[in-house]
LUMTOR-867241 format. One line per field, with one value per residue (C-alpha): residue number from 1; x, y, z. Coordinates in steps of 0.2 Angstrom, whole numbers, plus 2048, in hexadecimal, padded with zeros to 3 digits. Layout:
! LUMTOR-867241
seq = (NUM_...)
east = (X_...)
north = (Y_...)
up = (Z_...)
END
This chain:
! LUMTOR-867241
seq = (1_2_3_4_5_6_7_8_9_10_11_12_13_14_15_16_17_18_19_20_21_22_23_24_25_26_27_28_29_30_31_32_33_34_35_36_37_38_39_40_41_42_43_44_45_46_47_48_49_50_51_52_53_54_55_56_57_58_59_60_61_62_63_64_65_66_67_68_69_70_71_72_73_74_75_76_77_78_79_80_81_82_83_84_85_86_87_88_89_90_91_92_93_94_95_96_97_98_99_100_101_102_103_104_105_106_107_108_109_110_111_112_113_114_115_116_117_118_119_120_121_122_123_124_125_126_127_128_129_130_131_132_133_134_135_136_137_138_139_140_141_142_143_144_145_146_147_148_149_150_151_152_153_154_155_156_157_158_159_160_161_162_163_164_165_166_167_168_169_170_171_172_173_174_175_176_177_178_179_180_181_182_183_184_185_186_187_188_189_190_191_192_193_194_195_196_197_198_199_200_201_202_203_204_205_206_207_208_209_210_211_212_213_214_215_216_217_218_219_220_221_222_223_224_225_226_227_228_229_230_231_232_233_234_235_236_237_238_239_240_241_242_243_244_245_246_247_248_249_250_251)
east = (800_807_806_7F9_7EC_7EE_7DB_7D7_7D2_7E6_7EF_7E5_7ED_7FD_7FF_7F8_805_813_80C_80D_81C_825_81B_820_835_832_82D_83C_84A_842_842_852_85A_84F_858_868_872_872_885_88C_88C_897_88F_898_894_898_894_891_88F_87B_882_893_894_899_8A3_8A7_896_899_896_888_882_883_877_87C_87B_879_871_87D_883_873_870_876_86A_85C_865_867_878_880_881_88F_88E_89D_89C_8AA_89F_8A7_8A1_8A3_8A6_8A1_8A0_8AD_8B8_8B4_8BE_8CC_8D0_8D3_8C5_8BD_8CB_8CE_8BB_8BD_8CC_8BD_8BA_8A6_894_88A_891_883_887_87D_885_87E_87F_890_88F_885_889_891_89D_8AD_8B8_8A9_89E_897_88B_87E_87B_88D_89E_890_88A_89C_8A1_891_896_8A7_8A2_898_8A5_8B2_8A6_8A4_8B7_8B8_8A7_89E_88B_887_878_876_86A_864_869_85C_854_859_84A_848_837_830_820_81C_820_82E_83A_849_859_85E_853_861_86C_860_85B_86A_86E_85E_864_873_86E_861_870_87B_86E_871_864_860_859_84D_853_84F_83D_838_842_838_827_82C_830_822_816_81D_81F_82C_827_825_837_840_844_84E_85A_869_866_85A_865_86B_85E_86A_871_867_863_865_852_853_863_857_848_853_85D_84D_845_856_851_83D_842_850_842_83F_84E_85B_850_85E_861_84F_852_862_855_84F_83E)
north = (800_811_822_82A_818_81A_81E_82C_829_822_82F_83C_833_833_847_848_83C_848_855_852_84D_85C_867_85C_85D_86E_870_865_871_881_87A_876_887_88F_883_889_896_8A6_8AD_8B8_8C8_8D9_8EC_8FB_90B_91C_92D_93A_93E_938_927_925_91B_923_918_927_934_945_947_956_948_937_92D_935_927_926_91A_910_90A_901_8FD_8ED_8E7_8E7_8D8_8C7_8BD_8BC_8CD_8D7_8EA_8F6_908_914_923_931_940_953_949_94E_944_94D_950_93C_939_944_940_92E_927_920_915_910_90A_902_8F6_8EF_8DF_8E0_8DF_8EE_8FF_90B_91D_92C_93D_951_959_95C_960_970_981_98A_97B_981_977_968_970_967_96E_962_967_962_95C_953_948_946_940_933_92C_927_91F_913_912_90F_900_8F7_8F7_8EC_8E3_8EA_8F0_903_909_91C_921_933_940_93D_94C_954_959_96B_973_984_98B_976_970_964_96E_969_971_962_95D_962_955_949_94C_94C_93C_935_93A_931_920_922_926_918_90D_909_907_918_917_925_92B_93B_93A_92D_935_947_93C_935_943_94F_942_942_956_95F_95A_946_947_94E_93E_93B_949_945_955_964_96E_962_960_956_945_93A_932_91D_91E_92B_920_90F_915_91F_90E_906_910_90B_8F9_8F9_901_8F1_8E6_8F2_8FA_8ED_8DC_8CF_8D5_8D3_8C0_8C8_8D3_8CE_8C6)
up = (800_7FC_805_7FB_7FB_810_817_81B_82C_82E_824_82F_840_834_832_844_84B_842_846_85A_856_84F_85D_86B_866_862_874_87B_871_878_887_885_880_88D_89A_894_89F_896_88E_89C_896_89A_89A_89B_89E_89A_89F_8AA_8BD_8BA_8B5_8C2_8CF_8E1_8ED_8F8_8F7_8FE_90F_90A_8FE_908_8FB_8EB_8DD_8CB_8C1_8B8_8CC_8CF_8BB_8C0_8CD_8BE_8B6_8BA_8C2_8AC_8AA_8B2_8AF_8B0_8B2_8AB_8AD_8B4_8BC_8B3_8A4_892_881_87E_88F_890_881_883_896_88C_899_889_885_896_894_884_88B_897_88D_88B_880_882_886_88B_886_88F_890_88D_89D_89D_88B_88E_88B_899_89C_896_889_891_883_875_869_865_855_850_858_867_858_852_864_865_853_85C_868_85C_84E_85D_866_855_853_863_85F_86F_86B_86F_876_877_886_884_893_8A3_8A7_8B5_8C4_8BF_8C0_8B9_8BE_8C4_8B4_8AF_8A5_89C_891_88C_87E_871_874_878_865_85E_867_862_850_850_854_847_83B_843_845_858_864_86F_880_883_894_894_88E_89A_8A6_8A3_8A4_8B4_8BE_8B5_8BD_8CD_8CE_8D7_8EA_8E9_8DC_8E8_8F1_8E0_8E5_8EF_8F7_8F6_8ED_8E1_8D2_8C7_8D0_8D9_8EA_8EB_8E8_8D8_8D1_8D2_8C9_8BA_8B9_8B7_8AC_8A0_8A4_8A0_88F_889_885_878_873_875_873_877_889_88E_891_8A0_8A9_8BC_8B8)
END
């Protein structure tokens, strides 16, 4: 008897067989992979005093902290996460002080770029304008990554907590465009730091985001509490911007 003079009735428990078949091994190699520990992965990061880690806080600021020093505790025990940032530091000033290559000998995956404050007119020989040499500075840092085969992801300056009339106000959207720009050129993935971090604090108004603020008079660097809920503002957004780490956040 060949194939095509089988029954109906037996080649439909035929197909049906092969079928459960193919479903239930395709079951047993996700299984599998999802069983599988995940590649350890290295994160660097780079930037400004919002990002820096502080090991030895001012005495008039006991609990300043910024985000990139709890960015780790958002991820899971295969991911360790480096932080290079450096405070007073500009795109450009980060780059001449050679911090950048001293960042770039750091064997890693990711390295996560955020600067602007320090970029800002009134900052001396710090001063980038956005428009231009700022752009010029991002594009090095990308072309710079590639060379050493680690992935950049540009994150757009966070806002600082600065109210007019009790309404979130901000002088950095420049360079948050011109960096959003630039990975649309490069084609890198942006975190949109500075819009999420505008929304969040215009919510929360002036009064109830002042326990961000490692002091009263400090409306640019953040408490242990502020740093947290910047960095995981950074986190919630990877699922989107940068798929392949979502499988490395804590659940």
């Amino acid at each position: 008897m060949t194939f095509f003079s089988l029954p109906t009735a037996l080649m439909s428990r035929w197909l049906l067989h092969t079928i459960a078949s193919v479903v239930l091994w395709s079951l047993v190699i996700v299984t599998a992979m999802a069983d599988e520990p995940l590649p350890r992965l290295r994160i660097i990061l780079i930037g400004d005093s919002t990002v820096a880690s502080y090991d030895k806080p001012p005495p008039d600021r006991p609990n300043l902290t910024g985000w990139g020093q709890v960015f780790g505790e958002f991820f899971g025990d295969r991911v360790d996460v480096v932080n290079h940032a450096k405070s007073g530091r500009s795109s450009k000033s980060f780059i001449r002080e050679g911090l950048w290559k001293q960042a770039l000998a750091t064997p890693a995956d990711y390295v996560f770029i955020q600067f602007g404050h320090n970029d800002q007119p009134g900052k001396g020989d710090r001063t980038t304008d956005p428009k231009g040499d700022y752009q010029d500075f991002l594009r090095q840092y990308i072309d710079e990554a590639h060379s050493r085969k680690i992935k950049p992801v540009l994150v757009t300056p966070v806002a600082r907590r600065t109210f007019v009339n009790g309404k979130i106000h901000t002088s950095l959207q420049p360079y948050a465009d011109a960096m959003k720009a630039v990975g649309r050129e490069k084609q890198v993935p942006v975190v949109d730091l500075h819009s999420a971090s505008l929304e969040l604090l215009g919510r929360l108004g002036d009064e109830v985001s002042a326990e961000f603020s490692p002091s009263k008079d400090d409306r640019t660097h953040f408490s242990r509490k502020g740093a947290k809920a910047i960095a995981e503002l950074v986190a919630k957004s990877l699922p989107e911007t940068v798929p392949e780490l979502r499988r490395y956040l804590m659940q």
